[in-house]
N, C-alpha and C positions, 0 to 999 in steps of 0.2 A: 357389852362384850359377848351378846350373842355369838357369833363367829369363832368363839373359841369353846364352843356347847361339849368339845371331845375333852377339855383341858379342867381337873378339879386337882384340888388339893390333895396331897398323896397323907395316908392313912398309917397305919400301925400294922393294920392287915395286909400291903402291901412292899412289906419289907421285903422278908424273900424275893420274889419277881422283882425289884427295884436291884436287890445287891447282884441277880444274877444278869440285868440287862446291864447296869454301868461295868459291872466287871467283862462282859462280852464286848460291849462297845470300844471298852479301850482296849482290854489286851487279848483282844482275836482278831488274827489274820484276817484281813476280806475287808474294812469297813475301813472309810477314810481317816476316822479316829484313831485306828487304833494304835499306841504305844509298844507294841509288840517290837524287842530290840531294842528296845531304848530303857526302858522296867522292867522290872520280873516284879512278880507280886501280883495278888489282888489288887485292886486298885481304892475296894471299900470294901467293908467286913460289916453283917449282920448289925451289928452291935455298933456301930459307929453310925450305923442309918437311925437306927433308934434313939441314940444319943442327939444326933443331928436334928429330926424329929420333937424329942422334947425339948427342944431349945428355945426361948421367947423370940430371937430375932432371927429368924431362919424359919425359911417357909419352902416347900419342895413340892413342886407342883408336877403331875405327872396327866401324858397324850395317853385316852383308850379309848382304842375302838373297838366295840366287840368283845368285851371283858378279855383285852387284850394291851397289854400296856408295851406302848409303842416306842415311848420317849419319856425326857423327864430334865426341869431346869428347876434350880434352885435359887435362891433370892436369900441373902443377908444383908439386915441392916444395920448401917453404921451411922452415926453420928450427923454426916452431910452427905454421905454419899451410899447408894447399896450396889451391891457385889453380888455376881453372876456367877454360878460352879455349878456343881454335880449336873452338865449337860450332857445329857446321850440319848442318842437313838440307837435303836438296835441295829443292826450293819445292814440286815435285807433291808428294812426300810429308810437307810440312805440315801440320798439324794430324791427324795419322795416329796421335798417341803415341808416335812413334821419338824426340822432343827429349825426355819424360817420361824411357823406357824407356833414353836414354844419361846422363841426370842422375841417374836412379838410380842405375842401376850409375854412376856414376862417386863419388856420393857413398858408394853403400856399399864400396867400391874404396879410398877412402881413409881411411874407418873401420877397416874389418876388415883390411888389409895394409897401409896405411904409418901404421893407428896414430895418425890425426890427428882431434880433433874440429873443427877451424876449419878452416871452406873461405872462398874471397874470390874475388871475381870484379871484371874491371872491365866497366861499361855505359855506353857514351854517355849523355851526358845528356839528351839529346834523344829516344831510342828509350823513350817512355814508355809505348809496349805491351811492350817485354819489362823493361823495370821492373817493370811490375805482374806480369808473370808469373813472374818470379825470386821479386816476393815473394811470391804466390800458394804460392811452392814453398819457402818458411817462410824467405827469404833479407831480411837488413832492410839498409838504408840505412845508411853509418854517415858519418861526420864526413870523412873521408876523399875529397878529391877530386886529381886526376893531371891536369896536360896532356896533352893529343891526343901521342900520339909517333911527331913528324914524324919522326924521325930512325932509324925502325926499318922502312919502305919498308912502309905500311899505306893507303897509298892517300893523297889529299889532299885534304884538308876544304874544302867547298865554302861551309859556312855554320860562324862560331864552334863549337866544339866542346869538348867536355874529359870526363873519365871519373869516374863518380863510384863509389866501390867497396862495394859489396855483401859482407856478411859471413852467416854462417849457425852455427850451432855444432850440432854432432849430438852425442845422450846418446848415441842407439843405436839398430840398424839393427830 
């Protein structure tokens, strides 16, 4: 995994700068992510990266260049399948290929070391530019859809909302 020499494991010491790029990524103006209009809220709080962080099946991998932290994909394991979240790139470095560049390695992260071909992601319903680009990145729609989850401090829906979940299976990397 040379080729991903910018991408390590996120830290304890990189809380702050982690809460402050997901929270810009999604709810600021400018960046194709962002929720702005749709949420009010923080999108993650200090204290929830940390908790996320100590967790055995959750692993949050963050892009830096330059003691500069660029981006950041998360990986939870489940049972047969692991789960893709906490993805953002900071909005100037949009459309740069650092969201490719952490969905790769994160997909082949969970092929080649924990061994999984099913990855699942959840996407607002409503974010139907990065629908098309999950599927763009061979991820399909499945039957599967989740309420908004008020109850995990993700901000608050400004307009009906709900999550519809994305599935993908990898042969091989």
């Amino acid at each position: 995994m040379n080729h991903y020499k910018n991408i390590r494991l996120a830290s304890k010491a990189d809380i702050q700068q982690l809460t402050i790029l997901i929270n810009t990524a999604y709810r600021t103006r400018g960046g194709w992510t962002t929720e702005e209009g749709m949420i009010q809220g923080d999108r993650i709080q200090e204290q929830q990266l940390y908790e996320l962080l100590n967790s055995a099946d959750f692993q949050l991998f963050v892009l830096e260049i330059e003691n500069k932290l660029l981006g950041c994909i998360g990986v939870s394991l489940g049972q047969q399948v692991a789960e893709i979240g906490s993805f953002a790139v900071a909005p100037a470095e949009q459309n740069s290929g650092y969201g490719k560049q952490l969905l790769d390695f994160a997909e082949s992260h969970i092929f080649e070391i924990f061994k999984k071909n099913v990855i699942q992601m959840s996407v607002l319903n409503v974010r139907t530019e990065l629908l098309a680009y999950y599927q763009r990145h061979g991820y399909q729609l499945t039957e599967k859809i989740e309420a908004y989850p008020l109850g995990q401090k993700l901000g608050e829906p400004l307009i009906p909302l709900h999550l519809l979940i994305l599935e993908k299976i990898i042969r091989s990397i």
